[in-house]
C-alpha positions in Angstrom: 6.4 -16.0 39.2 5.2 -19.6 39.5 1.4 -20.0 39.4 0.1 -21.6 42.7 -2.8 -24.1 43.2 -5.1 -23.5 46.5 -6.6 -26.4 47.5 -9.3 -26.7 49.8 -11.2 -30.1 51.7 -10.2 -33.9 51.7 -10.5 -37.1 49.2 -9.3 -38.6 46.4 -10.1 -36.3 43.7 -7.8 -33.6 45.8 -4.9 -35.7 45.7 -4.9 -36.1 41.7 -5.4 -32.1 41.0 -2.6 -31.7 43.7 -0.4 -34.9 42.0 -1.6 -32.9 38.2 -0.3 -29.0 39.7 3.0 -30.4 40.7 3.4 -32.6 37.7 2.8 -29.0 35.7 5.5 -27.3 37.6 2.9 -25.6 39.8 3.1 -24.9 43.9 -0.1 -26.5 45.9 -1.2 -24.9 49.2 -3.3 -27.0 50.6 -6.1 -25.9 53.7 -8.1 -28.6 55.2 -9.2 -29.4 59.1 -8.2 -31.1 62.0 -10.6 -33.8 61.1 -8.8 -34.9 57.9 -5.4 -33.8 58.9 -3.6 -36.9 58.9 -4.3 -37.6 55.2 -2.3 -35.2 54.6 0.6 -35.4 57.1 3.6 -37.0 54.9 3.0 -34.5 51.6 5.9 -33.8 50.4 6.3 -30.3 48.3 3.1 -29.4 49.7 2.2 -26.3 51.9 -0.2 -27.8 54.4 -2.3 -25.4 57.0 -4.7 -27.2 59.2 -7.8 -25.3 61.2 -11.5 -25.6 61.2 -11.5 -21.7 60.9 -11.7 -20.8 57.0 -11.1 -16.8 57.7 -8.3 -17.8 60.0 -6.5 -20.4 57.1 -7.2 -17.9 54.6 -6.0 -14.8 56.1 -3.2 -15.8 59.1 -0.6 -15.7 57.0 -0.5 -13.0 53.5 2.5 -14.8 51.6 -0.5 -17.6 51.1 -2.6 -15.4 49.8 -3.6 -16.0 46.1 -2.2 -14.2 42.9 -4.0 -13.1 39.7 -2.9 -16.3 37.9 -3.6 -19.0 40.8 -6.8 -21.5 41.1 -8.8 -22.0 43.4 -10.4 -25.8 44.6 -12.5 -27.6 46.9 -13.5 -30.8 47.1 -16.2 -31.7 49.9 -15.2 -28.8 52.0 -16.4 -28.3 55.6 -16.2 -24.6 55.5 -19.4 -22.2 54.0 -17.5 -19.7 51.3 -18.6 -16.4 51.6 -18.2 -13.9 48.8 -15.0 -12.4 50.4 -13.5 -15.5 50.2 -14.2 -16.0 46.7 -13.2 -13.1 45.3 -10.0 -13.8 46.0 -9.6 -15.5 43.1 -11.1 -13.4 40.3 -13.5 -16.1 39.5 -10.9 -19.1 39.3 -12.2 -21.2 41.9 -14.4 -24.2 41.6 -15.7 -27.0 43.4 -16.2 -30.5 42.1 -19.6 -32.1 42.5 -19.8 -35.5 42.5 -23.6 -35.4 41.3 -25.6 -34.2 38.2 -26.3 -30.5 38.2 -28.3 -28.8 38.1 -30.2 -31.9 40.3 -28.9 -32.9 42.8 -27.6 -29.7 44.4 -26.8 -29.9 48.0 -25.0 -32.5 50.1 -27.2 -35.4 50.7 -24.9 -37.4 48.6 -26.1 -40.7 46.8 -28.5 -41.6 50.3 -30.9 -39.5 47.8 -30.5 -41.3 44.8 -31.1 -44.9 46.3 -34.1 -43.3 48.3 -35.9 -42.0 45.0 -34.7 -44.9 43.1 -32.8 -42.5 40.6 -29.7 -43.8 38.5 -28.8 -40.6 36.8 -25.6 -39.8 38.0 -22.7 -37.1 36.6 -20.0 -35.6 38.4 -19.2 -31.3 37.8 -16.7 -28.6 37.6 -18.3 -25.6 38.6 -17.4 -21.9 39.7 -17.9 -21.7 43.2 -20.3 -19.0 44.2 -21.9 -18.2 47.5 -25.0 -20.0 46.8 -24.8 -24.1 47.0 -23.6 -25.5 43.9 -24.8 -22.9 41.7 -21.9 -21.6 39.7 -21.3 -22.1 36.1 -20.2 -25.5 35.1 -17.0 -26.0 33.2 -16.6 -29.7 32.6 -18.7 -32.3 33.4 -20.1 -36.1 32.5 -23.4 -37.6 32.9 -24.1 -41.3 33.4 -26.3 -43.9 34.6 -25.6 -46.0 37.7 -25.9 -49.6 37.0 -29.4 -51.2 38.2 -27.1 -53.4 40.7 -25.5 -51.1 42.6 -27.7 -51.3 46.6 -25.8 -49.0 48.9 -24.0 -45.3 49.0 -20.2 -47.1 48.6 -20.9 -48.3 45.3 -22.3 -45.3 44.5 -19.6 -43.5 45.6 -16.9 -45.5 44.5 -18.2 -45.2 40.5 -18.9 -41.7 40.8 -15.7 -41.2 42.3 -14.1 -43.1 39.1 -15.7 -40.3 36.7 -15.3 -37.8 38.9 -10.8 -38.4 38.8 -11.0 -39.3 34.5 -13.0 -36.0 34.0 -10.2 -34.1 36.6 -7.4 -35.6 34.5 -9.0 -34.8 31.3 -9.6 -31.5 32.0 -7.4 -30.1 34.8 -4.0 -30.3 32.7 -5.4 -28.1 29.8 -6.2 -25.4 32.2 -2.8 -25.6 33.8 -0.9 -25.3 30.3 -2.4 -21.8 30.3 -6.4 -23.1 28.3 -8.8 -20.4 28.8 -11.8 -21.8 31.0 -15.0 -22.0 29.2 -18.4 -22.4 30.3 -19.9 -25.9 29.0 -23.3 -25.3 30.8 -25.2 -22.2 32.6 -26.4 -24.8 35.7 -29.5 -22.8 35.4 -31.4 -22.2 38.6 -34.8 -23.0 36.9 -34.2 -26.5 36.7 -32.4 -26.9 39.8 -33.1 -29.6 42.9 -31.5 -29.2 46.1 -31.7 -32.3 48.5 -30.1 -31.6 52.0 -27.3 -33.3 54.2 -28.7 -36.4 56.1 -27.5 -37.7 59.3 -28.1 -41.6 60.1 -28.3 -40.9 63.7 -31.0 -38.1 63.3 -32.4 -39.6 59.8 -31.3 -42.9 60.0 -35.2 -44.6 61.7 -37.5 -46.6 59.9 -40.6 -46.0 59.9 -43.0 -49.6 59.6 -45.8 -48.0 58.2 -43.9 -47.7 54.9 -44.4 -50.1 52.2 -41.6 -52.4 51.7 -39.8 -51.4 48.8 -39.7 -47.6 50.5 -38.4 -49.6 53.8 -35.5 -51.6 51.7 -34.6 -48.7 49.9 -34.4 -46.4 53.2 -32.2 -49.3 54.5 -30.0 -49.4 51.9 -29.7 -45.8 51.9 -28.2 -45.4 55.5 -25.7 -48.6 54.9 -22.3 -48.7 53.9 -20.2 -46.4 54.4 -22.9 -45.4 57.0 -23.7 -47.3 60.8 -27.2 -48.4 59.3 -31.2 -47.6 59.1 -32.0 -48.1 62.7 -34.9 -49.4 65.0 -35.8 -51.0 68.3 -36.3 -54.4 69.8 -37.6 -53.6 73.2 -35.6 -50.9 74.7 -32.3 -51.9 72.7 -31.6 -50.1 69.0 -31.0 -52.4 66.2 -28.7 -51.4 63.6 -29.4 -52.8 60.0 -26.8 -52.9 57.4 -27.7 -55.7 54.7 -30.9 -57.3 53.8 -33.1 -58.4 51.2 -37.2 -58.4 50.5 -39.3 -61.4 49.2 -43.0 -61.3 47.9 -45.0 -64.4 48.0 -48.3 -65.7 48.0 -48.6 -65.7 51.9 -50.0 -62.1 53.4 -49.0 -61.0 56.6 -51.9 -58.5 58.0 -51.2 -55.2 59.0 -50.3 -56.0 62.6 -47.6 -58.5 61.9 -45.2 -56.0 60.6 -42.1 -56.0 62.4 -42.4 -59.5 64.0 -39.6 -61.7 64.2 -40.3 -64.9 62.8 -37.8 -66.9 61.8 -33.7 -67.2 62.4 -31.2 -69.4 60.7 -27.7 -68.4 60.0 -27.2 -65.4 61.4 -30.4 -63.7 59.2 -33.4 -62.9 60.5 -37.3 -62.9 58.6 -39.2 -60.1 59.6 -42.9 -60.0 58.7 -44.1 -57.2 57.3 -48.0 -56.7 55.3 -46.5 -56.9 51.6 -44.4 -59.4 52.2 -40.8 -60.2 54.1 -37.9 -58.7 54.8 -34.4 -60.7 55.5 -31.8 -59.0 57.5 -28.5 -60.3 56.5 -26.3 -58.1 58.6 -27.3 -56.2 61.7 -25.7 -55.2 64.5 -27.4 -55.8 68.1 -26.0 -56.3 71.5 -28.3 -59.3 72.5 -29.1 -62.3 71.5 -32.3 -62.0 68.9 -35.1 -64.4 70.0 -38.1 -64.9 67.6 -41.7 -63.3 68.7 -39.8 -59.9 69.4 -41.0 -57.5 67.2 -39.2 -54.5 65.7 -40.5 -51.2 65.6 -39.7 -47.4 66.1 -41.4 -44.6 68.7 -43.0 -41.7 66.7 -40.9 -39.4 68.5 -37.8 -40.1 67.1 -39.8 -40.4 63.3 -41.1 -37.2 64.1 -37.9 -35.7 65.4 -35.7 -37.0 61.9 -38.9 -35.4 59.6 -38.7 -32.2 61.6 -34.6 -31.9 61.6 -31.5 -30.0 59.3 -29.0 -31.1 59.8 -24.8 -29.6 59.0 -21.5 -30.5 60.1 -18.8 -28.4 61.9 -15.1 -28.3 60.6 -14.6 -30.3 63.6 -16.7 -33.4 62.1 -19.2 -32.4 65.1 -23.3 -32.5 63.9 -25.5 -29.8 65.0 -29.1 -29.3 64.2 -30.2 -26.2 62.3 -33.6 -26.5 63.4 
């Protein structure tokens, strides 16, 4: 009987292991949801079911139902496993986490990193429990992001880079019939977990910050996010790019936030350590100087006090 391959989620690093199982002669059922269906739609020896129910796309039909042989993966899945699910494959299904374990658990991606200032980065192949990212890891690599990188993308993008070599160098062993080993225990004692963030719940900055925390934030909602947002007047301002400058010249307190200068297409905002200069924003209205930025506590209070998780669907609801 030919071994199968169950594959679970979106992205890159599922298209190599699904590319590595064929290359090895094995079959690939694939599950994902109607949000990332049409990534999917031309895959040719490929068993593809699409629904944002997981009991439904792992129960509706038995002939898909996993063997004593067969492996189990997901990569950024929009379903919660429970242990039912999991058992399924008599511990033979992992997830791969695109950050250093046992920091870093949870899914607040590389926003975190940039917000803390931390360049420790890995990627992991762990067994997928029913508790976030807390199986035992079975291949991994650490690394340091370069001092250079500013927003999630290029985060993303070079973890994403390790994430596919450690796949490839891995993956095919375990296909030619390897046993799986445990590299390390991803012990729960020295564990972080840092949650999902939303930039339109999360995404406001708050001007009482200093202004390396406010750059930072800023950078941390970018690209491939909207942007850290804020008002002018009535009207929200999106940020996407901008720099900070120090000088001699002190702003007081209530400054901050005050436009004071435009010249091609950047604007200097004043702020009581020093400048900021927005490079790329995105606002409806003409920007006049003398407007000031600034955010109601409301919604500050509101992005402190909020969980956040996405449906299958792509949809955001609160948790609390």
């Amino acid at each position: 009987m030919t071994n199968t391959i169950h594959l679970f989620g979106n992205g890159t690093e599922l298209k190599v292991i699904k590319e590595l199982a064929l290359d090895h002669g094995w079959k690939v059922i694939l599950r994902t949801s109607e949000k990332f269906k049409n990534q999917f739609r031309n895959c040719e020896r490929v068993s593809v079911i699409i629904g944002n129910q997981i009991e439904e796309l792992l129960f509706s039909n038995k002939k898909f139902l996993p063997n004593n042989n067969d492996l189990g993966f997901s990569v950024s899945p929009p379903w919660i496993f429970k242990e039912r699910h999991i058992k399924l494959f008599s511990k033979r299904f992992f997830n791969i986490h695109n950050q250093r374990l046992p920091l870093f658990r949870g899914a607040g991606g590389k926003s975190w990193n940039i917000l803390m200032n931390d360049l420790r980065g890995g990627v992991s192949i762990h067994e997928l429990t029913s508790k976030i990212d807390d199986g035992k890891i079975v291949a991994k690599k650490e690394f340091l992001y370069p001092k250079n990188l500013k927003f999630p993308t290029d985060f993303d993008k070079l973890a994403e880079k390790y994430s596919v070599k450690l796949i490839k160098a891995w993956l095919p062993k375990i296909l030619k019939g390897s046993k799986i080993i445990t590299v390390d225990d991803n012990e729960i004692n020295l564990s972080e977990y840092w949650p999902r963030l939303s930039t339109e719940t999360h995404g406001w900055i708050n001007w009482n910050w200093n202004l390396i925390d406010i750059f930072r934030f800023c950078c941390a909602f970018s690209y491939p996010y909207e942007g850290a947002k804020t008002y002018i007047g009535n009207k929200i301002i999106k940020i996407n790019d901008l720099d900070i400058e120090f000088n001699s010249r002190l702003f007081h307190p209530f400054q901050t936030g005050l436009i004071f200068k435009k010249y091609k297409n950047k604007i200097w905002v004043s702020h009581k350590d020093g400048t900021l200069i927005i490079k790329k924003f995105n606002f409806p209205n003409e920007i006049k100087l003398g407007m000031r930025l600034h955010t109601p506590v409301k919604k500050i209070e509101n992005s402190f006090m909020s969980r956040i998780q996405y449906k299958p669907s792509g949809d955001l609801y609160k948790l609390n």
